[in-house]
N, CA, C and O atoms as CSV, one atom per row, in Angstrom:
chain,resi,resn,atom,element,x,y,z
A,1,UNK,N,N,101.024,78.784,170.736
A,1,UNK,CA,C,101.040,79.952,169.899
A,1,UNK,C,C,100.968,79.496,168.449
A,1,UNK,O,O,101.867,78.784,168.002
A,2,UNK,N,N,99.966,79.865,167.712
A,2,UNK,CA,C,99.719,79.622,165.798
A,2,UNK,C,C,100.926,80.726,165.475
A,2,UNK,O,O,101.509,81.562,166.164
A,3,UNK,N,N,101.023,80.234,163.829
A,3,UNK,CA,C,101.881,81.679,163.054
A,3,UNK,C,C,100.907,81.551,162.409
A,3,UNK,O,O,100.168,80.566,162.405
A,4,UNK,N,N,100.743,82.973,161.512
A,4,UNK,CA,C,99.866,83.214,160.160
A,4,UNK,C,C,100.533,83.418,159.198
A,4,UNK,O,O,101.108,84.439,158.821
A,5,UNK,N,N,100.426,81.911,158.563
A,5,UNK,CA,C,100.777,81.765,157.002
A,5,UNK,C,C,100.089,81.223,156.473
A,5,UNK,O,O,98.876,81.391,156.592
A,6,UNK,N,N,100.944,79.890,155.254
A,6,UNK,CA,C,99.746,80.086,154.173
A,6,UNK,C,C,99.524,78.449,155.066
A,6,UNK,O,O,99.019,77.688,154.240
A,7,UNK,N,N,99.669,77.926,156.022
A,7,UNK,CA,C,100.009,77.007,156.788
A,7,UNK,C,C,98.769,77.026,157.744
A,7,UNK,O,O,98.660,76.051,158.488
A,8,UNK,N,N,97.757,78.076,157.827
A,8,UNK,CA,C,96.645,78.301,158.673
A,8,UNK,C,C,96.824,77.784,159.972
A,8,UNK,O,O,97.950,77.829,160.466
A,9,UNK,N,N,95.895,77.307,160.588
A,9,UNK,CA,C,95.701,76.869,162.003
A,9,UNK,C,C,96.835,75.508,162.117
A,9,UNK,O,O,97.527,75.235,163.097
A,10,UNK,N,N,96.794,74.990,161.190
A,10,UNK,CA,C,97.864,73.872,161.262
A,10,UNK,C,C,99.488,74.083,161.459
A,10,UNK,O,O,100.287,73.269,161.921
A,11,UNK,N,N,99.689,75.147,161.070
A,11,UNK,CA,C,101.187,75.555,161.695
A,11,UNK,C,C,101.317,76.148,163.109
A,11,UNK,O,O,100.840,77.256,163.354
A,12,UNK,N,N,101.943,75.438,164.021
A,12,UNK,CA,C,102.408,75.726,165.084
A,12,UNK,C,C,103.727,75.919,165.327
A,12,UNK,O,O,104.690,75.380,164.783
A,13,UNK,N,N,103.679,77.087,166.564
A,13,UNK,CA,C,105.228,77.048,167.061
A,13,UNK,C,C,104.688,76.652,168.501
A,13,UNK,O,O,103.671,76.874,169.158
A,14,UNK,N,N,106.355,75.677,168.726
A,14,UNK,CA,C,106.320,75.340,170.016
A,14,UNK,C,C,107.808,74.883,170.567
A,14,UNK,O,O,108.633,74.379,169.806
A,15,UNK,N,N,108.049,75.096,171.885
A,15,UNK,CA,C,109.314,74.796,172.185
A,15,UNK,C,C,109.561,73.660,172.739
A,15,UNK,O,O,109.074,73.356,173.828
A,16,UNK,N,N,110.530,72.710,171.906
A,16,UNK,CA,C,110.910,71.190,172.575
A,16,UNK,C,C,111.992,70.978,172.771
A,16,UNK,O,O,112.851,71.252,171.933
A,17,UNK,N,N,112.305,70.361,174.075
A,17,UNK,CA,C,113.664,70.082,174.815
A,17,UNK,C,C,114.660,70.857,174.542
A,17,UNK,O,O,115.736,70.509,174.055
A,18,UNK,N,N,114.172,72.421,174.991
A,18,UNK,CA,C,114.718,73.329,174.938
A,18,UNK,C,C,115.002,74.150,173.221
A,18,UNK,O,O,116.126,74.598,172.993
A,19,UNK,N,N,114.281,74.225,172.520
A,19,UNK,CA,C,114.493,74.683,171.097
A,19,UNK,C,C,113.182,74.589,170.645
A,19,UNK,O,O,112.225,73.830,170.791
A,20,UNK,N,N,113.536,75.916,169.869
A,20,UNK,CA,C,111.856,76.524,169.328
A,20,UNK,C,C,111.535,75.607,167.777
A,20,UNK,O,O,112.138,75.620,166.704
A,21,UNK,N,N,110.654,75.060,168.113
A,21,UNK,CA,C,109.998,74.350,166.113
A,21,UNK,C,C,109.310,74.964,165.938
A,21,UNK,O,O,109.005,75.820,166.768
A,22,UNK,N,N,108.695,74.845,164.739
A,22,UNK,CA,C,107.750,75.198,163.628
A,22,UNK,C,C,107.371,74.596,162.941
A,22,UNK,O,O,108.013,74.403,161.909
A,23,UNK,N,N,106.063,73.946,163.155
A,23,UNK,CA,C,105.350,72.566,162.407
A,23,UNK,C,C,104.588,73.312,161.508
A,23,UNK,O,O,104.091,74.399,161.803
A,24,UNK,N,N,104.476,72.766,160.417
A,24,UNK,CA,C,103.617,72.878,159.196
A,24,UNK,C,C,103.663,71.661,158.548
A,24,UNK,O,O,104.352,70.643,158.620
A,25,UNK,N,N,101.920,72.402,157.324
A,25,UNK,CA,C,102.061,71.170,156.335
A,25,UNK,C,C,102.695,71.436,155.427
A,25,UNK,O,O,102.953,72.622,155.221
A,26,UNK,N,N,103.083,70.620,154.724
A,26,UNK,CA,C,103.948,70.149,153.315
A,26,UNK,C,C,103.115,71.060,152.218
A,26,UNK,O,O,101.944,70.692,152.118
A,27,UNK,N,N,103.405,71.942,151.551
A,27,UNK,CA,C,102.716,72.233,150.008
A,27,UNK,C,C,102.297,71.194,149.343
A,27,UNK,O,O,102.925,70.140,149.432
A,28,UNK,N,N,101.092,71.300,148.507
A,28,UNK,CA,C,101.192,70.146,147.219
A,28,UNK,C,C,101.130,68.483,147.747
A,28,UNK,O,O,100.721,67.568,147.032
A,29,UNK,N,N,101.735,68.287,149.451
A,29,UNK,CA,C,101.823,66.698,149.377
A,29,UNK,C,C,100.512,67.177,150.330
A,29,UNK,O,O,100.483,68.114,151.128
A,30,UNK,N,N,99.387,66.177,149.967
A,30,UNK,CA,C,98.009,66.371,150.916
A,30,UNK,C,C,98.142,65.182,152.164
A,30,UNK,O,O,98.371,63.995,151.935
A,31,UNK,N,N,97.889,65.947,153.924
A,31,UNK,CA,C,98.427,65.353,154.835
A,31,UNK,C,C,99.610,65.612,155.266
A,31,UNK,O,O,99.706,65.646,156.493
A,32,UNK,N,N,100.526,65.803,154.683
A,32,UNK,CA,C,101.898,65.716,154.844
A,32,UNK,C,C,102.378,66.698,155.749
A,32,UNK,O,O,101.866,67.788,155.494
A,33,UNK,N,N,103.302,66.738,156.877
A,33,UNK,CA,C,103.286,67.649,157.750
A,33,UNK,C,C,105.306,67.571,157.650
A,33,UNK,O,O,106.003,66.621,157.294
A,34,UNK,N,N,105.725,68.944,158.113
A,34,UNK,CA,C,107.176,69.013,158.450
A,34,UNK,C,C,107.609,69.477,159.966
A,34,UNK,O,O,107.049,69.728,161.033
A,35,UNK,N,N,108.638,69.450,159.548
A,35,UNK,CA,C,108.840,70.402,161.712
A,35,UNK,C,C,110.401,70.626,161.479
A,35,UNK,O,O,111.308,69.885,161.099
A,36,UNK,N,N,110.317,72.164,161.927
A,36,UNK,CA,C,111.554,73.029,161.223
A,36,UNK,C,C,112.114,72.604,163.083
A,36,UNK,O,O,111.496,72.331,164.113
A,37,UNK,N,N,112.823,72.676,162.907
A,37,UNK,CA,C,113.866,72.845,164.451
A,37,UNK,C,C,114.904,73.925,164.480
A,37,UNK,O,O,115.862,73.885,163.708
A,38,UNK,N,N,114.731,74.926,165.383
A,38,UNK,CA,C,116.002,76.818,165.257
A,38,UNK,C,C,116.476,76.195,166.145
A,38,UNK,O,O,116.171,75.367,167.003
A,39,UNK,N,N,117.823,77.113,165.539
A,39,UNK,CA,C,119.510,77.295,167.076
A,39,UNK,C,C,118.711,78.366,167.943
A,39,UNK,O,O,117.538,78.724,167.832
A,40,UNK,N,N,119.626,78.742,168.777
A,40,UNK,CA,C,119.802,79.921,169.317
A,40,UNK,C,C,119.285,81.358,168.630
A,40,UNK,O,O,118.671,82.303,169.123
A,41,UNK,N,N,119.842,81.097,167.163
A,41,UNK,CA,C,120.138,82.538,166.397
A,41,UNK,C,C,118.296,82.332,165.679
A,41,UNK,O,O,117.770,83.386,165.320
A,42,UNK,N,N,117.573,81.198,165.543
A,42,UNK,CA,C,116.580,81.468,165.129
A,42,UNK,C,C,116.442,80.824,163.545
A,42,UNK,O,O,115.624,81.018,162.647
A,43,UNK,N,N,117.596,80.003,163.655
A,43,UNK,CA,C,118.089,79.495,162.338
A,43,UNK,C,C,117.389,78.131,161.953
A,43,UNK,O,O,117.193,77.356,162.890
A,44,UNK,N,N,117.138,77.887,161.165
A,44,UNK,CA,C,116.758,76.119,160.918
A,44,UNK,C,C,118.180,75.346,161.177
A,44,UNK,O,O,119.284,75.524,160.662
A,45,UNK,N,N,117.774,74.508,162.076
A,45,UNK,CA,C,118.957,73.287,162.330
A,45,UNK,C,C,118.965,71.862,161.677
A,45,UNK,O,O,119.837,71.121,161.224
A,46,UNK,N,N,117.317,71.797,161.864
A,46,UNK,CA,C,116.795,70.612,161.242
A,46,UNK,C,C,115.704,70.694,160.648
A,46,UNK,O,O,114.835,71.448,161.085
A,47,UNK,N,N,115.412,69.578,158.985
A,47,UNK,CA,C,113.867,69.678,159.332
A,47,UNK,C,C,113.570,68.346,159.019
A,47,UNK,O,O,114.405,67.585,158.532
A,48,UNK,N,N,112.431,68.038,159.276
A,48,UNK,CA,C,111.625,66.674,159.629
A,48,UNK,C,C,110.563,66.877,158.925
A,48,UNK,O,O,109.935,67.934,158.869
A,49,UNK,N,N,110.204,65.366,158.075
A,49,UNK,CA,C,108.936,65.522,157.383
A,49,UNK,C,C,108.290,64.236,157.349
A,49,UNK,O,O,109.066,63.353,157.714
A,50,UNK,N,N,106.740,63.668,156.930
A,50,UNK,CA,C,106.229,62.495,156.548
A,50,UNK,C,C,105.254,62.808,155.768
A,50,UNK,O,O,104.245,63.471,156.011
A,51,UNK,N,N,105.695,62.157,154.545
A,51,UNK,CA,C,103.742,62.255,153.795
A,51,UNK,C,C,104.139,60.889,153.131
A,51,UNK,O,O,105.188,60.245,153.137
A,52,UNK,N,N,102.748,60.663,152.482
A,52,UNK,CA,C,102.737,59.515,151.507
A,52,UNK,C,C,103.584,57.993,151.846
A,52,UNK,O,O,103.249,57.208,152.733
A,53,UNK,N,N,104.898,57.791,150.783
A,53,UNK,CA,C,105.336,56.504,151.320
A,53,UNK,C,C,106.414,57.025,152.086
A,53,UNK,O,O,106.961,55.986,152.457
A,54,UNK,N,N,107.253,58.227,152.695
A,54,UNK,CA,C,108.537,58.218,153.126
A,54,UNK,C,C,108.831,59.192,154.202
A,54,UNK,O,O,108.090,60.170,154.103
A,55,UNK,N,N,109.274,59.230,154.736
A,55,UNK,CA,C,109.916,60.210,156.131
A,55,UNK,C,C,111.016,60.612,155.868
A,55,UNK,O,O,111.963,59.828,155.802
A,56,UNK,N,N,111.179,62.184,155.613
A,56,UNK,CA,C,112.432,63.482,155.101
A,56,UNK,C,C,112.961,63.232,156.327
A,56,UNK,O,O,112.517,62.549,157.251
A,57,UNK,N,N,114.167,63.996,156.207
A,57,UNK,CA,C,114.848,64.887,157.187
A,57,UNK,C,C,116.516,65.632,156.684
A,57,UNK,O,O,117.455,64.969,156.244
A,58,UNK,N,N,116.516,66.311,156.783
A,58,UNK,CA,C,117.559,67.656,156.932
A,58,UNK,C,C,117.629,67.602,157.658
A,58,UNK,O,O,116.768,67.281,158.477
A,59,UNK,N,N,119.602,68.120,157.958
A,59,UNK,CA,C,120.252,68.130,158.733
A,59,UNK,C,C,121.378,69.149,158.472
A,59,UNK,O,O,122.479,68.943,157.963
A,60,UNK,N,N,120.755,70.498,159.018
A,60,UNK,CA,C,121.607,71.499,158.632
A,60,UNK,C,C,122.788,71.945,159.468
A,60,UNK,O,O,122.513,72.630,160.453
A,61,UNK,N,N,124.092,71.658,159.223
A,61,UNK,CA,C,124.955,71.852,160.547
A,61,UNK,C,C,126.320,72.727,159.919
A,61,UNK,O,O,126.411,73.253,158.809
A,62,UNK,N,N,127.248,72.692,160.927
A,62,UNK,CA,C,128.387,73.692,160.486
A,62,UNK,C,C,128.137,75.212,160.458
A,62,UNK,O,O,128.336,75.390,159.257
A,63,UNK,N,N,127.887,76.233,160.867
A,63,UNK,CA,C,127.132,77.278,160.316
A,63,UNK,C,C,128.688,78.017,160.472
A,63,UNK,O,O,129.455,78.050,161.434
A,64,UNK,N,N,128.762,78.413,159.520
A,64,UNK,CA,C,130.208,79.671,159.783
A,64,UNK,C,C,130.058,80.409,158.394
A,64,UNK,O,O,129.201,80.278,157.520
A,65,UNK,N,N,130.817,80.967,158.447
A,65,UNK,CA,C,131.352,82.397,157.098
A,65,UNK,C,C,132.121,81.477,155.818
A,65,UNK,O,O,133.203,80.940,156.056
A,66,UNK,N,N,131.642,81.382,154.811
A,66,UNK,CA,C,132.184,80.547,153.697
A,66,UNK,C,C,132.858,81.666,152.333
A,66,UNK,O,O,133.279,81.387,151.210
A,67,UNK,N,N,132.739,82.751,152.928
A,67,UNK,CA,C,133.267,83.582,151.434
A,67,UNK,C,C,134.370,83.738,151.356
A,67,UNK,O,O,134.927,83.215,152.321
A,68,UNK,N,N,135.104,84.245,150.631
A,68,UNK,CA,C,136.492,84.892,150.547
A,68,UNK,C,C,136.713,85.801,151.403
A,68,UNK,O,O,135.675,86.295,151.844
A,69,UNK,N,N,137.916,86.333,151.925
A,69,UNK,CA,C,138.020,87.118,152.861
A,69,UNK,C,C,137.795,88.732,152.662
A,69,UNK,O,O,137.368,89.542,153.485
A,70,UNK,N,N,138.322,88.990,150.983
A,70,UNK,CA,C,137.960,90.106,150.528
A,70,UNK,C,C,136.040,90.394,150.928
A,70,UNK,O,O,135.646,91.502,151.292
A,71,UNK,N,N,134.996,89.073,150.750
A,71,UNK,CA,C,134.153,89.269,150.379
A,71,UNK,C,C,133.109,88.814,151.873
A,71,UNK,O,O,131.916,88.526,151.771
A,72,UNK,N,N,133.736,88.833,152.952
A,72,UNK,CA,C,132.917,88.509,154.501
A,72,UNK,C,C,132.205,89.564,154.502
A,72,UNK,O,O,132.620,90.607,153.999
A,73,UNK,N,N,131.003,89.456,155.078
A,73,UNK,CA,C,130.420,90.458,155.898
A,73,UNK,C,C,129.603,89.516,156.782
A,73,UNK,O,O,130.040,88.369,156.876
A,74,UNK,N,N,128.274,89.879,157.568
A,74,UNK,CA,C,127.813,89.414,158.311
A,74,UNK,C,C,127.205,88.024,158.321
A,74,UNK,O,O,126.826,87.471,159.353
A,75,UNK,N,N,127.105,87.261,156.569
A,75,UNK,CA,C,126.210,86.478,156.283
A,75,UNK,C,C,126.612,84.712,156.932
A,75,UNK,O,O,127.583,84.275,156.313
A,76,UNK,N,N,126.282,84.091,157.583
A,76,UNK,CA,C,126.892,82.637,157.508
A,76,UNK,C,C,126.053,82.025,157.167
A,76,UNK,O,O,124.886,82.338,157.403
A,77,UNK,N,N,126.446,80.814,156.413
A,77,UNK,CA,C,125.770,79.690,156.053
A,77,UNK,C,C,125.863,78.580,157.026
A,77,UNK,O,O,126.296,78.507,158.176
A,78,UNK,N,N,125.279,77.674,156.143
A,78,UNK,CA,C,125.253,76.132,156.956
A,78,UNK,C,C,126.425,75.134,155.992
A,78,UNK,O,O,126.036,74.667,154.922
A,79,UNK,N,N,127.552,74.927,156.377
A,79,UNK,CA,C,128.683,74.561,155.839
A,79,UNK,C,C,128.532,72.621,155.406
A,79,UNK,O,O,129.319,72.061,154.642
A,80,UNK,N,N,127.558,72.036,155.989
A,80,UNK,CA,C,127.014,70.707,155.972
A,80,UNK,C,C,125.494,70.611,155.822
A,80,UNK,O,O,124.665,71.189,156.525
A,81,UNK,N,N,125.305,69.941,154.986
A,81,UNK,CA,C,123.908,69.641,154.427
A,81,UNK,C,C,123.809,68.413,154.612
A,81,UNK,O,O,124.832,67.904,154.155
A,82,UNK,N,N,122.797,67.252,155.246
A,82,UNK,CA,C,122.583,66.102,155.474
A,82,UNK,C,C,121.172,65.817,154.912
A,82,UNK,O,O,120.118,66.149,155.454
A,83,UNK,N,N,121.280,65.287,153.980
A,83,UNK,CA,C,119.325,64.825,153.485
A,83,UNK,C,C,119.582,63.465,153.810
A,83,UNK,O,O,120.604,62.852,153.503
A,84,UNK,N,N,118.408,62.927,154.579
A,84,UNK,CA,C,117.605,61.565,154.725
A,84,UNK,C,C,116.352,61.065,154.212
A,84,UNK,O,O,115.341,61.731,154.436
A,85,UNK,N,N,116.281,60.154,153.656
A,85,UNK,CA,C,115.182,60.042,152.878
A,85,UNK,C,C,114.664,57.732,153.917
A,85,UNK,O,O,115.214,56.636,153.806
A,86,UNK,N,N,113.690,58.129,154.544
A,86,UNK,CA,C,113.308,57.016,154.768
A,86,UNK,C,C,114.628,56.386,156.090
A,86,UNK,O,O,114.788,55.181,156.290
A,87,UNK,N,N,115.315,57.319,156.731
A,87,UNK,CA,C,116.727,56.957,157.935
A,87,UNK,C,C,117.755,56.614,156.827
A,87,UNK,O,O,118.687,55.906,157.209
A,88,UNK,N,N,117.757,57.019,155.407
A,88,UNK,CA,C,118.924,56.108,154.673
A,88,UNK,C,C,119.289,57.748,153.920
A,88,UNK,O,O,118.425,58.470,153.422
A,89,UNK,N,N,120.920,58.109,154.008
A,89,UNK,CA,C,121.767,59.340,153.726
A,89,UNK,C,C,121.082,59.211,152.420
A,89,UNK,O,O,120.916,58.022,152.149
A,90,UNK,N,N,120.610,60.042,151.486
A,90,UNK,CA,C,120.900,59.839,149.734
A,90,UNK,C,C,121.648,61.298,149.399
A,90,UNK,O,O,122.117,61.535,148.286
A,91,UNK,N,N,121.704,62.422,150.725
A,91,UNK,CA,C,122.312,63.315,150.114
A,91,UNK,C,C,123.693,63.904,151.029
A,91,UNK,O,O,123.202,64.762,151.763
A,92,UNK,N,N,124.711,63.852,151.221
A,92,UNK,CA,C,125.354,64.717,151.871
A,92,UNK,C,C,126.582,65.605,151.486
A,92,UNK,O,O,127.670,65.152,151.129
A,93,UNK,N,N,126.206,67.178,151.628
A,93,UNK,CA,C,126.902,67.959,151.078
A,93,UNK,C,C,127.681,68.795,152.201
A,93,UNK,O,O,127.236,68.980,153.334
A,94,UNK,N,N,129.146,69.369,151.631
A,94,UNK,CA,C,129.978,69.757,152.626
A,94,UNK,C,C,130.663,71.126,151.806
A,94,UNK,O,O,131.709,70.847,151.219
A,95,UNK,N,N,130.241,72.465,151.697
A,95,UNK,CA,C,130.105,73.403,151.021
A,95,UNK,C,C,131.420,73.907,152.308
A,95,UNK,O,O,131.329,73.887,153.535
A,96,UNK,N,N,132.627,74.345,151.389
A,96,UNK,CA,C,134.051,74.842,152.004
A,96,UNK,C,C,134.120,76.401,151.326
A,96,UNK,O,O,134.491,77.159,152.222
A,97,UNK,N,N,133.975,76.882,150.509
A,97,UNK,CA,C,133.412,78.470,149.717
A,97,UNK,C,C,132.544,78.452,148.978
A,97,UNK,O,O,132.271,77.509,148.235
A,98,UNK,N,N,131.743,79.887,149.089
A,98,UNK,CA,C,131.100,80.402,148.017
A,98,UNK,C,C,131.277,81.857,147.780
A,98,UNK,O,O,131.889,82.768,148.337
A,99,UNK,N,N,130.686,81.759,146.980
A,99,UNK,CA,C,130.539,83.310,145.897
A,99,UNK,C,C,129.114,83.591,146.095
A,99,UNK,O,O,128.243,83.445,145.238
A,100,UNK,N,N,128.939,84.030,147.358
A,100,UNK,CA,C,126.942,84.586,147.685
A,100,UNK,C,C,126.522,86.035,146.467
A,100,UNK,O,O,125.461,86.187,145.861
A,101,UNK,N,N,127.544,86.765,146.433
A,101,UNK,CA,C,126.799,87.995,145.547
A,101,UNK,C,C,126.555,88.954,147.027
A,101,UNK,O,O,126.492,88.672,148.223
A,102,UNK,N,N,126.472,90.054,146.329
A,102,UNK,CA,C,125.550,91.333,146.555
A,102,UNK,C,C,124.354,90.844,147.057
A,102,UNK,O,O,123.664,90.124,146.336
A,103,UNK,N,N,124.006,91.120,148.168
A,103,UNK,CA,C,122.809,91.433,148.621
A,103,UNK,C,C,121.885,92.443,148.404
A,103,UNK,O,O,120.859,92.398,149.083
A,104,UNK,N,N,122.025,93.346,147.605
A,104,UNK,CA,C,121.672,94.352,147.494
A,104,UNK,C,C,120.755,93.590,146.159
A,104,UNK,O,O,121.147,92.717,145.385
A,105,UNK,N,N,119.226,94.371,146.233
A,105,UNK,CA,C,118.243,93.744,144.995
A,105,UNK,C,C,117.938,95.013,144.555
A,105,UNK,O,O,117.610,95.864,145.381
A,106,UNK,N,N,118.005,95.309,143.206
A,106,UNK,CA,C,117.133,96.366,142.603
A,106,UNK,C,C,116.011,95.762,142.211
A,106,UNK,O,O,116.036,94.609,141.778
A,107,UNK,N,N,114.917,96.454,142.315
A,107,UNK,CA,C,113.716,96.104,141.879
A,107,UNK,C,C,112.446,96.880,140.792
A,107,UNK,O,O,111.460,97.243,141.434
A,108,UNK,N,N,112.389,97.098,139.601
A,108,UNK,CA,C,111.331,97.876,138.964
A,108,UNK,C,C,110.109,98.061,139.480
A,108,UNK,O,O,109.287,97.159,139.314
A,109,UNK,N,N,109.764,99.145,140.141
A,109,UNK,CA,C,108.660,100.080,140.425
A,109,UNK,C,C,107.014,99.537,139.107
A,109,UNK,O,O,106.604,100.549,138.538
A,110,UNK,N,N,106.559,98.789,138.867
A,110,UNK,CA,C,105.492,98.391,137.912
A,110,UNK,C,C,104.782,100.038,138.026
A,110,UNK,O,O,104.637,100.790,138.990
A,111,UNK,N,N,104.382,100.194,136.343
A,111,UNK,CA,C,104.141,101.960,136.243
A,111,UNK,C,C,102.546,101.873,136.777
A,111,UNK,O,O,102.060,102.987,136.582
A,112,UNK,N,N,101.782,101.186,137.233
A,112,UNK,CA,C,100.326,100.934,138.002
A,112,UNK,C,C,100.649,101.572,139.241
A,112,UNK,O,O,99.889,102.425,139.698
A,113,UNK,N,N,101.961,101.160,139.974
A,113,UNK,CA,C,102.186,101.723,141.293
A,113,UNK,C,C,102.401,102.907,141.244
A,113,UNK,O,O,101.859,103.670,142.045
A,114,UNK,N,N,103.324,103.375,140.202
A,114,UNK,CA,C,104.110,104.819,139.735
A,114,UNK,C,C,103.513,105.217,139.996
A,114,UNK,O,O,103.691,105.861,141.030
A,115,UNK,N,N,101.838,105.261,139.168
A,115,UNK,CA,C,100.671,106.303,139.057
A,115,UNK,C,C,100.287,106.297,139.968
A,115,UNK,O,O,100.499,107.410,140.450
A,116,UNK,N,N,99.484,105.337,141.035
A,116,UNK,CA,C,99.280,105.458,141.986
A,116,UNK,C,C,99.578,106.278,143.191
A,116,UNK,O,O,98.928,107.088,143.852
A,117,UNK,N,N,100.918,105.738,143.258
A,117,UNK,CA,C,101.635,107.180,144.270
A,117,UNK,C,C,102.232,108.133,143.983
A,117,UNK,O,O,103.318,108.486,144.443
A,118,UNK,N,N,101.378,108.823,142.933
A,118,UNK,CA,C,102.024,110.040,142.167
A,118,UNK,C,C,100.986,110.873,142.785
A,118,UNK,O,O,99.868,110.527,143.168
A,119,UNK,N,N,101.638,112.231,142.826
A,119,UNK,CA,C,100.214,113.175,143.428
A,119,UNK,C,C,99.174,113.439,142.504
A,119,UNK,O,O,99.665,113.420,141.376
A,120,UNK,N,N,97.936,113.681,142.470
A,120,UNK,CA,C,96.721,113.960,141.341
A,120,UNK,C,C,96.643,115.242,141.137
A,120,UNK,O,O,96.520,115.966,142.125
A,121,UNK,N,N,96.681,115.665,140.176
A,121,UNK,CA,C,96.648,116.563,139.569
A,121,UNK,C,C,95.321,117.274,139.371
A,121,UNK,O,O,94.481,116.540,138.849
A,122,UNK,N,N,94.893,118.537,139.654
A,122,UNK,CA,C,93.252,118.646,139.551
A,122,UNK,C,C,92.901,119.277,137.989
A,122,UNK,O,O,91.733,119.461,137.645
């Protein structure tokens, strides 16, 4: 099965040893390909990459509720962040709270659209 993005024929989904990926190429690095790995929930767990001189990988783990208790609702994060650069750690982060914000986005209507879906007047 292809997806349609900006990833064309070269992005695939496919399921390995039981878990759905999503291969694509890299933006900007020419050649360069990644491979997303989902949980259960459809989430990125991992991702995997190679271009040029080095081989990525993320390692997204922990997933639970990190806000204040006043401020839970449905959202969880990934509580551990693991970057690999070449099999060697250069990044690992261990996020215990945050302050996500409002989900809620207001957005300005551009007045091209306004007019547009305004009724015409004869």
């Amino acid at each position: 099965m292809k997806a349609a993005n900006a990833g064309g024929d070269k992005t695939t989904v496919a399921e390995v040893a039981g878990k759905m990926t999503v291969t694509y190429p890299i933006p900007g690095v020419a050649g360069a390909m990644a491979t997303a790995t989902l949980d259960a929930k459809n989430m990125a767990e991992r991702v995997e990459g190679e271009g040029r001189q080095y081989r990525y990988g993320v390692h997204l783990c922990e997933l639970r509720r990190l806000q204040q208790p006043a401020e839970q609702d449905r959202r969880v994060l990934r509580g551990k962040i693991v970057e690999k650069r070449n099999g060697v750690t250069v990044r690992d982060l261990t996020t215990t709270e945050t302050e996500t914000g409002n989900l809620y986005v207001v957005m300005p209507v551009p007045p091209s659209v306004k007019k547009a879906a305004s009724p015409q007047s004869n």
